[in-house]
C-alpha positions in Angstrom: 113.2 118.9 -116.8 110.2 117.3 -117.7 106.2 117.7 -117.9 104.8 115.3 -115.4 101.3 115.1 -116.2 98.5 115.7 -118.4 98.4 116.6 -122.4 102.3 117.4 -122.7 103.1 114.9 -120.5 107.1 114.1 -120.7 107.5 116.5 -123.1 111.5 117.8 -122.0 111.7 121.8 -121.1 114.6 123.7 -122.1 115.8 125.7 -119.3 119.0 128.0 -118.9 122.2 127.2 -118.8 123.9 128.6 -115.4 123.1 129.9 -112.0 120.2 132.7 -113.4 117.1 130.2 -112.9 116.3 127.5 -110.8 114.1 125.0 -112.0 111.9 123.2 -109.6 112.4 119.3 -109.5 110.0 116.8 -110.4 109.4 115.7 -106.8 108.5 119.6 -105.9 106.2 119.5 -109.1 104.7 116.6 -107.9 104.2 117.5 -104.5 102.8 120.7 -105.5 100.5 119.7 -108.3 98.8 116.7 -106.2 98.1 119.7 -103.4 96.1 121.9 -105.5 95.2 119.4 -108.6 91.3 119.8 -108.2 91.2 123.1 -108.6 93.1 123.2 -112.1 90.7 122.3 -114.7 89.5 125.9 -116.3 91.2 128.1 -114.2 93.4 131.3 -115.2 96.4 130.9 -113.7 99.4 133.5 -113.5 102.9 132.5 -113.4 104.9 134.9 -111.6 108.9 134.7 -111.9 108.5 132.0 -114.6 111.6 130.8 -115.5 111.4 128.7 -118.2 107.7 128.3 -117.6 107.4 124.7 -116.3 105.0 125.3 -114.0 103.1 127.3 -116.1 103.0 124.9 -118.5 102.4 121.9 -116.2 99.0 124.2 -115.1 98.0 124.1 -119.0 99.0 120.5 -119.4 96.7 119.8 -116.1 93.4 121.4 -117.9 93.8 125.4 -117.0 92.3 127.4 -119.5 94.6 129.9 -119.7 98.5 131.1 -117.9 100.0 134.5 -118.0 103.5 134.0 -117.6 105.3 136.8 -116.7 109.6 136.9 -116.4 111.6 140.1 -116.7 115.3 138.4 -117.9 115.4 138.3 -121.6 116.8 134.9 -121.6 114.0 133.1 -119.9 111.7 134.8 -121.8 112.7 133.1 -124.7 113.1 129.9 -123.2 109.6 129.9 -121.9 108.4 131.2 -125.8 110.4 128.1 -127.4 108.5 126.0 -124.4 105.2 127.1 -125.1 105.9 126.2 -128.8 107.5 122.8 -128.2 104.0 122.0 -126.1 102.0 123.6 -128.6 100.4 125.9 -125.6 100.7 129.3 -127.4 96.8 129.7 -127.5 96.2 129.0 -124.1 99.0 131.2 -122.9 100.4 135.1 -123.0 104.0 135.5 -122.2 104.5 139.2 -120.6 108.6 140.1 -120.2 108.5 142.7 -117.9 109.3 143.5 -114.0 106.7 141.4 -111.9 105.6 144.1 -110.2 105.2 147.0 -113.3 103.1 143.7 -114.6 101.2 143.6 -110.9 100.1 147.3 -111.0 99.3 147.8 -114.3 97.1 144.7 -115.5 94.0 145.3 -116.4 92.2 141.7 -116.6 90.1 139.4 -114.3 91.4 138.0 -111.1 93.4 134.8 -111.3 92.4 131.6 -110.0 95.8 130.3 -109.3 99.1 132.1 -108.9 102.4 130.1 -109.3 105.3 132.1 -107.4 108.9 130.5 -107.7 110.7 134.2 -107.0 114.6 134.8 -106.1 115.1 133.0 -102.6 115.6 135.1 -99.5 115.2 138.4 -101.7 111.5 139.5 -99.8 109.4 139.0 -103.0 106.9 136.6 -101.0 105.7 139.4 -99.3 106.0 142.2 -101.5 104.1 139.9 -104.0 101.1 139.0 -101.9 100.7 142.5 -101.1 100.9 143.6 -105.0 98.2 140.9 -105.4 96.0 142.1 -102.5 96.4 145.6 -103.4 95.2 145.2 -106.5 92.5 142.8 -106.3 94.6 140.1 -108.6 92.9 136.8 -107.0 89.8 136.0 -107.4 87.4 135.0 -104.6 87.9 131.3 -104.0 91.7 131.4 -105.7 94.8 130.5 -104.6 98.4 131.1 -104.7 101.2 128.6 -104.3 104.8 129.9 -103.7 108.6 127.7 -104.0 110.7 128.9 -101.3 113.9 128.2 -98.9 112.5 126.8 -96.0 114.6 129.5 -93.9 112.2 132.2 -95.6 110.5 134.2 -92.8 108.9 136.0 -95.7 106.2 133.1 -95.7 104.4 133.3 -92.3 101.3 135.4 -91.7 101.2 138.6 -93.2 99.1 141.3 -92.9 97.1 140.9 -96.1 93.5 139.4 -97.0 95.5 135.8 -97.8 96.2 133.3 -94.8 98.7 130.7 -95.2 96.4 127.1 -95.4 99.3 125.0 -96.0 103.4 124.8 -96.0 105.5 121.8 -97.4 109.3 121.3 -96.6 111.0 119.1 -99.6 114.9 119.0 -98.1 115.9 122.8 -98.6 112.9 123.8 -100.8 109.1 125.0 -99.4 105.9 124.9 -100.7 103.6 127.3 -99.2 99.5 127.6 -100.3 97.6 130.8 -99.7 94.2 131.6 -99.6 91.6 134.6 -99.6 
């Protein structure tokens, strides 16, 4: 897995070995970064489920000021430390290893810009993570948040939250899905 574009572009990411996280493919990152690309530059982004960071990371390497990444397995958390090194991205970036939503309801900070969600498939987070972010004011005004899913997901229609659903992508098996305020 690689960066696609900007600063730390084809920089290789480490990512872990197994079945515990599934990185998202170039084509996905493409597809996803040329969606949302003009509203990168400066933004504070939070990465939520990150993995081993990559699209965290392809946020700073696009011009965001700032990602939170947040991952709860140990093992990723490291991965996503040693990636943030290897890019040289350590300033523009705080790496939080706890339960998504224990990070949801207890920060304390601005609203975010941009939200990255690449959660467990099929497992309900999509909703119970827009409604963490609603409930406690997490995006900012004109912000968005962009989630990887299975395309059988029923968690991704309309909810009953401040967000509406602008856009959904199918890539084979994998979805794209942008929310708004």
């Amino acid at each position: 897995m690689r960066v696609i574009s900007g600063s730390a572009r084809g920089m290789v990411l480490e990512t872990i070995d197994g079945l515990e996280t599934r990185p998202t493919t170039d084509r996905v990152k493409e597809a996803l970064f040329s969606m949302i690309q003009n509203q990168i530059y400066g933004s504070v982004c939070l990465d939520l489920f990150s993995g081993s960071g990559a699209l965290g990371i392809e946020l700073i390497s696009r011009g965001a000021d700032q990602v939170v990444f947040c991952e709860n397995n140990p093992k990723a958390k490291m991965i996503i430390g040693k990636n943030l090194k290897k890019t040289n991205f350590l300033e523009k970036s705080l790496l939080k290893g706890e339960d998504v939503y224990s990070f949801l309801s207890t920060y304390k900070g601005s609203p975010f810009d941009i939200v990255v969600m690449d959660p467990p498939y099929l497992k309900g987070h999509i909703k119970k993570g827009l409604a963490h972010l609603e409930n406690y004011n997490l995006l900012c005004e004109n912000g968005i948040i962009v989630v990887e899913h299975d395309i059988s997901d029923v968690d991704i229609s309309e909810h009953e939250t401040a967000f509406s659903l602008i856009k959904t992508k199918k890539y084979g098996k994998i979805g794209i899905s942008i929310y708004r305020r």
